[in-house]
N, C-alpha and C positions, 0 to 999 in steps of 0.2 A: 483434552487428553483423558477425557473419562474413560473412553474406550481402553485404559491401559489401569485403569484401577485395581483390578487384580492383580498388579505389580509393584501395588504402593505397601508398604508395610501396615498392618492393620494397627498397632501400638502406637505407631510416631504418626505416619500418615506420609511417612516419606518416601518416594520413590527413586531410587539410586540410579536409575539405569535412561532414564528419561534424558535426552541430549540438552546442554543448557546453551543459552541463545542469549544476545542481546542487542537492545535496540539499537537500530540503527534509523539514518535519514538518508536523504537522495546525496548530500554533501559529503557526509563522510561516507557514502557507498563509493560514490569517485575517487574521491583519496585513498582511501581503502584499496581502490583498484590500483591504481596510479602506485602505489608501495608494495601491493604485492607482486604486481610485475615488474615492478626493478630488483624489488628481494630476489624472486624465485630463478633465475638461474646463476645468481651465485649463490645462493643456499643448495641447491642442487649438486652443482660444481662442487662446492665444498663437501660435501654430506659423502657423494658417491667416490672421490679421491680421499677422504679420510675413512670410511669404511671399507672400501678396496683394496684400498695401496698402504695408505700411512700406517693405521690402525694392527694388520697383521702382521708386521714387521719385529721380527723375534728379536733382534737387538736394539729397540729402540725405550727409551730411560721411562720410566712411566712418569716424570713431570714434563717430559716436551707432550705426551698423549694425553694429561689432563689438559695442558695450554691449548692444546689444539683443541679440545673438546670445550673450552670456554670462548673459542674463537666462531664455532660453531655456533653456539648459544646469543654470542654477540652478532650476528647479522640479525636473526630475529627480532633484536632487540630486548634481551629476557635477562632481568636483572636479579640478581641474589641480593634482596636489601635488606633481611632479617634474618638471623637468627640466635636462637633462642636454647640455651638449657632448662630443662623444666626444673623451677625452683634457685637457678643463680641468678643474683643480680644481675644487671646490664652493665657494661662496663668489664667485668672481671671474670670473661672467657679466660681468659689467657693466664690466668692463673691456676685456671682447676687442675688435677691430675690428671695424667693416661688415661687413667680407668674411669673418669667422668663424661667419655667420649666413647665414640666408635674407634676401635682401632683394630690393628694386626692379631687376629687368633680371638675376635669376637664376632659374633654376628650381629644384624641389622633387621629389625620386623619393619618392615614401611606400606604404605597405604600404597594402595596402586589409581592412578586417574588417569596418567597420560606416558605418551611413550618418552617426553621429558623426563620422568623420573628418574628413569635409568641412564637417560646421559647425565644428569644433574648427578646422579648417586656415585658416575663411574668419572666424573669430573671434581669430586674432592676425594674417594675415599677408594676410588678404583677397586671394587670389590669382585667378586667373584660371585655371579647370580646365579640366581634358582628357579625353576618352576614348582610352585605346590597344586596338589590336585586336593577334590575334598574326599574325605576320609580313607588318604593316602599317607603314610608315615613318613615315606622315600620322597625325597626329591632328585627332578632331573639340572642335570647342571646345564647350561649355555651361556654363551658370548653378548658381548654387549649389544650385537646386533639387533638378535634371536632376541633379546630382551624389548629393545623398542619396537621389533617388529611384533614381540608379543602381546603388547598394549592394544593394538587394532587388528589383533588375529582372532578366527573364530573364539567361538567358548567352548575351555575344552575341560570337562568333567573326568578326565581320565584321560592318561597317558596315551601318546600314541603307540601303536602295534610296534616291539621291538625298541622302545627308548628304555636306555639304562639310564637306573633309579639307584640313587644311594642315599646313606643316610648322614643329616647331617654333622652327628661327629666322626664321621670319616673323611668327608669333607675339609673340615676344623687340621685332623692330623695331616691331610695332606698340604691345607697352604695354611702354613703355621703363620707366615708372613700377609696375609691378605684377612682382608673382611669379609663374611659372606652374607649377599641379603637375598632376603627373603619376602617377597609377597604372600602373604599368610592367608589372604583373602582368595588367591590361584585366580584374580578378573579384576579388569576395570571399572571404575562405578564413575558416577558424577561428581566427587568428591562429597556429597553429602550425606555419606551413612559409611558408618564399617560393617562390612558382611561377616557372616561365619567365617572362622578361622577354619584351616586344612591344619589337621595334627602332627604336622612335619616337622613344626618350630621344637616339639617333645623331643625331637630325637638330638638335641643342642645337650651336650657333656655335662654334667654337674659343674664342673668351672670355668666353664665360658658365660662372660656378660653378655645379654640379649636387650639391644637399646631400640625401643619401638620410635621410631622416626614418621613424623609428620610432615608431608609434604604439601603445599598449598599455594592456588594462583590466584590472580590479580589480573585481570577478571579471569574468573572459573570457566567461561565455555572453552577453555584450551581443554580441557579433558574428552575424553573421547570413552565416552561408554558402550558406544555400538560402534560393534568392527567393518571394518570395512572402509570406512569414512578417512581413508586418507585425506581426498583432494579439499572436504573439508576441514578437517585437523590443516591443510597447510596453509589454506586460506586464514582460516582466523590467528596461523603464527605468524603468518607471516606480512599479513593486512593492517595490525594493528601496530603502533610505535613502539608500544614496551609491554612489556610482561613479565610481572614483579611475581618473586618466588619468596616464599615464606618455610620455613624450618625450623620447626619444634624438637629437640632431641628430650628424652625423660630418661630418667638416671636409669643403668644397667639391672638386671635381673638377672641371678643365675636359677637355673633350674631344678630348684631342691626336691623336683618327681625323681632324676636320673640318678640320684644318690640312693634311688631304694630298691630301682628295678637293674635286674641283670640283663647286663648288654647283652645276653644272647637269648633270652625270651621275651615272650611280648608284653605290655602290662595288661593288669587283670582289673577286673571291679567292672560294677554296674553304673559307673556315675556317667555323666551323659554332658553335650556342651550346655549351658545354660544360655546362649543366646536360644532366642522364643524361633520355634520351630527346626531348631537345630537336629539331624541324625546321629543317633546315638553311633559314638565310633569306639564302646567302652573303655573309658577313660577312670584314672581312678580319681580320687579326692585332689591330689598334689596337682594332676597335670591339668584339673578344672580350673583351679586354683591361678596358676600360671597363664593359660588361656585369656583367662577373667583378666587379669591384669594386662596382658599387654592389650587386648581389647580395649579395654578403660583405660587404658594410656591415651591409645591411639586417638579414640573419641574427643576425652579431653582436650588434648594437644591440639586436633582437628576443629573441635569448638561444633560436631556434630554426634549420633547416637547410635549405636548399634543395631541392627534389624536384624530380624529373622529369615529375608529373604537370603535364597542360595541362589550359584553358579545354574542350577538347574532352572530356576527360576528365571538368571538372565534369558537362557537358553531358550525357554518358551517365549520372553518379550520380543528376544531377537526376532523370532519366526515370524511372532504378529506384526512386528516393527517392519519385517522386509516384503512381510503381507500388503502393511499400506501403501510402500515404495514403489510396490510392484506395478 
């Protein structure tokens, strides 16, 4: 993979966008097969009757659409077997407050790797998703679909022609009752680096909590870093027995930039993101500041490191990626 070395971070040595793989033999390639063609037509069956029919159904309760969305999960065989508050004991979930959690009238930062995230996100906390762009302040809103389908859609550095963009405390007032998340990265990576953040998470209210969420698998090639790659993303969910999911949540942040700046101008200063190789999108001291943290949340929680590679950068890997394919 030397050929892709200009794609690895020069600081870490990490390259995020590199597809991960794992060994296999002649026995469990059989098996492997032999499972995934009994999975896949009623993974299919299900997938295309609960995004079709069940799913847009305007009177239906959101706990029968989470049930069904873990019944989804459960043909693949993908288990929820951890999770974690950053900093509580084990044991004594269930004691902590509201506000120690994601809830109603906050929002979610989370890591993006695979198009699971968003059923897994839209499976406990039924949220309201975002796209972010990089050094774009507006996000556009979409459906849970739009969401998984946007895991293994092009790279897209900017908004399409005619998509409306808001901001996200406008958002916040309109579903006082929902969560809203956010992929702050705007791409898929291999689960092993956090990219630049998109400035979109800044436009979060002074008194909304913003809980960076870590999402993570057992084993890692379920992520899908280069688009396109459905029929492999379904092979390896659906080839292998189980797929253990892991969840990090770190305690709430509110956004003490938005307390200084008025909602109707933009902010000012010279300060710039401090992830290495990052574009200045003038940011001031506060919203670096904020940036920085849920970064270094996410990392932590992630148990990987920040790079300086961008969106733009998948964008070229892709090309040389679909170069070799070709």
């Amino acid at each position: 993979m030397e050929k892709y070395s200009q794609y690895r971070d020069r600081a870490t040595g990490i390259s995020p966008f590199l597809p991960v793989s794992s060994p296999s033999s002649a026995i469990s390639t059989l098996t492997h097969s032999l499972l995934f063609l009994l999975r896949l037509p009623f993974f299919l069956t299900y997938a295309f009757t609960y995004f079709l029919i069940f799913h847009p159904l305007p009177i239906l309760p959101v706990f029968v659409r989470k049930i069904a969305l873990w019944g989804l999960m459960a043909i693949p065989g993908i288990w929820w077997i951890d999770l974690q508050l950053d900093g509580v004991k084990r044991g004594t979930l269930s004691e902590q407050p509201r506000e120690r959690v994601p809830h109603p009238g906050s929002v979610i930062a989370a890591n993006f790797t695979s198009p699971i995230d968003a059923i897994y996100l839209a499976a406990i906390f039924d949220p309201v998703f975002t796209v972010s762009y990089p050094r774009e302040r507006k996000v556009r809103r979409i459906g849970l679909l739009s969401a998984v389908m946007m895991a293994l859609a092009p790279v897209a550095t900017g908004p399409p022609a005619g998509a409306k963009l808001v901001d996200l405390k406008d958002l916040v007032r309109e579903f006082p009752n929902r969560v809203i998340a956010v992929f702050p990265e705007g791409g898929t990576t291999n689960g092993k680096a956090i990219l630049p953040f998109s400035p979109s998470i800044l436009q979060t209210p002074a008194d909304v909590h913003i809980f960076p969420v870590s999402i993570r698998y057992t084993p890692s090639d379920i992520t899908t870093p280069v688009p396109g790659q459905w029929l492999r993303f379904l092979w390896t969910l659906l080839s292998r027995p189980t797929t253990c999911i892991r969840v990090r949540i770190a305690e709430g942040q509110t956004n003490k930039a938005a307390a200084k700046i008025n909602d109707d101008s933009p902010s000012s200063g010279s300060g710039d993101l401090t992830y290495r190789g990052a574009t200045s999108t003038g940011l001031n001291g506060e919203e670096q500041k904020l940036l920085d943290w849920i970064g270094e949340a996410l990392a932590r929680l992630s148990r990987v490191k920040r790079v300086g590679l961008t969106l733009e950068d998948k964008a070229a890997f892709v090309k040389a990626w679909s170069g070799k394919r070709a």
